[in-house]
C-alpha positions as CSV (number, residue, x, y, z in Angstrom):
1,X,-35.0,-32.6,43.2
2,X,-33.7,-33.0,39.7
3,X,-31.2,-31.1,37.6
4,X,-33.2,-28.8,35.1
5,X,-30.3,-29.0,32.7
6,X,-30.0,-32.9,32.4
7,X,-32.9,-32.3,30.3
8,X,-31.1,-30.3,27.9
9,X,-29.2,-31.2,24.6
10,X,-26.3,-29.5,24.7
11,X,-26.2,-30.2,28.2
12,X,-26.0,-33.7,27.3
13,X,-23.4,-33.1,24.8
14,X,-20.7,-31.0,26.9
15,X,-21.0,-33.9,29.3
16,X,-19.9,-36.0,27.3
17,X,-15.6,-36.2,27.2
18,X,-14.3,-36.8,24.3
19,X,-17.5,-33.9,22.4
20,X,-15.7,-31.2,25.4
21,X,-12.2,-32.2,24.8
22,X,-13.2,-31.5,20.6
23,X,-14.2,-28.0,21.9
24,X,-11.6,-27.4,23.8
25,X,-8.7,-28.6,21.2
26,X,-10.2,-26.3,18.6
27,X,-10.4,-23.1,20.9
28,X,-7.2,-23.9,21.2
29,X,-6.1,-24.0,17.8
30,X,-8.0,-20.9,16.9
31,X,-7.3,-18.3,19.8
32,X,-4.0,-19.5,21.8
33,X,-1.4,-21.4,19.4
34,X,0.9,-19.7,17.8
35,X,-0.2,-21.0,14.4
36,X,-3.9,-19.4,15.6
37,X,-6.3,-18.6,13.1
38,X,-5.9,-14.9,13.8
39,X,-2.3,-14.7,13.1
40,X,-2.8,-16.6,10.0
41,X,-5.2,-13.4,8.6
42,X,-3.4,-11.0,10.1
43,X,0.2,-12.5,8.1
44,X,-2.3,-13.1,5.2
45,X,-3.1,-8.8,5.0
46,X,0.5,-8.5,5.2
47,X,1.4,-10.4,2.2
48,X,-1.5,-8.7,0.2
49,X,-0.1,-5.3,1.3
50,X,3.6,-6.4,0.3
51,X,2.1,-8.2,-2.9
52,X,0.4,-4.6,-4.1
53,X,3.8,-2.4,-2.9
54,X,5.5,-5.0,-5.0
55,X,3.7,-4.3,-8.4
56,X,3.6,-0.4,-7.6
57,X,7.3,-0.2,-7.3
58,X,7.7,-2.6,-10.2
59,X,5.9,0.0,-12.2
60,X,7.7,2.9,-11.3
61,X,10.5,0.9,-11.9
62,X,9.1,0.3,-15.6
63,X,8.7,4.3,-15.9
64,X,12.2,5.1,-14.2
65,X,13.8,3.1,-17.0
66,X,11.8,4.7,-19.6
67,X,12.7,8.1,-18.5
68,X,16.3,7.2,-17.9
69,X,16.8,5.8,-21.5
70,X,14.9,9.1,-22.5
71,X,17.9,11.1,-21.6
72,X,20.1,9.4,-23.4
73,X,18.7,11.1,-26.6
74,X,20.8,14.8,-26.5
75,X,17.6,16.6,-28.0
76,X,15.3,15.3,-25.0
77,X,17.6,16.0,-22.8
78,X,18.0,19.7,-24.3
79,X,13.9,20.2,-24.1
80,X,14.0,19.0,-20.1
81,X,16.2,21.2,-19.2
82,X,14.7,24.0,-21.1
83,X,11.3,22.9,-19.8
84,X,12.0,22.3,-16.4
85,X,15.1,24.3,-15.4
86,X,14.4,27.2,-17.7
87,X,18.1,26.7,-19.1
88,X,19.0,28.4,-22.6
89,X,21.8,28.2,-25.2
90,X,24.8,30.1,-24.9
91,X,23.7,31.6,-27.9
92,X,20.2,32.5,-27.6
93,X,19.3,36.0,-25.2
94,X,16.2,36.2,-23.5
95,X,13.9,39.7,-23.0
96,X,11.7,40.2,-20.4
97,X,8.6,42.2,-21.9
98,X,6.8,43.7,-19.1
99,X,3.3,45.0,-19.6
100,X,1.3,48.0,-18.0
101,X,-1.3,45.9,-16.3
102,X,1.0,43.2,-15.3
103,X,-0.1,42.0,-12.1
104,X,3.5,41.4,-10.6
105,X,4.7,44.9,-11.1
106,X,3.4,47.2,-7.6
107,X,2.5,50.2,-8.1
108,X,4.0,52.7,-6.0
């Protein structure tokens, strides 16, 4: 009785020692060191990932700066604080108009 797989190629090949110690070294080095292929990619996203939070902190950085020497100029910073804190000048009075179909006022 004769073995069916003798007859096949990559029968042949396998058998032969030095082609199954090849395969063997190389799933080696891709799955099991610890300089494996999959770490290398998986190290590789995380220096893409740093690279881009790198560039988007540089940026706001960049407009930080901007903003900060922007406050240096008294006028700006008079207009922020009018615009975003609703301050006013010691000298300045503010009215309140209130309309009759102002939504905000209930009507009792």
């Amino acid at each position: 009785m004769t073995n069916p797989l003798k007859n096949k190629r990559w029968f042949i090949l396998l058998s032969n020692k030095y082609i199954l110690v090849a395969v063997l070294f190389s799933g080696w080095m891709l799955f099991l060191d610890n300089y494996s292929y999959f770490d290398h990619r998986f190290l590789d996203n995380q220096i893409n990932e740093l690279e881009d939070n790198k560039t988007y902190y540089q940026e706001e950085i960049r407009k930080d700066k901007r903003h900060i020497k922007e406050l240096k100029n008294i006028e700006y910073v008079e207009k922020y604080a009018r615009e975003k804190y609703y301050m006013k000048k010691d000298s300045e009075d503010i009215y309140i108009i209130e309309f009759e179909g102002d939504s905000t006022i209930k009507n009792k």
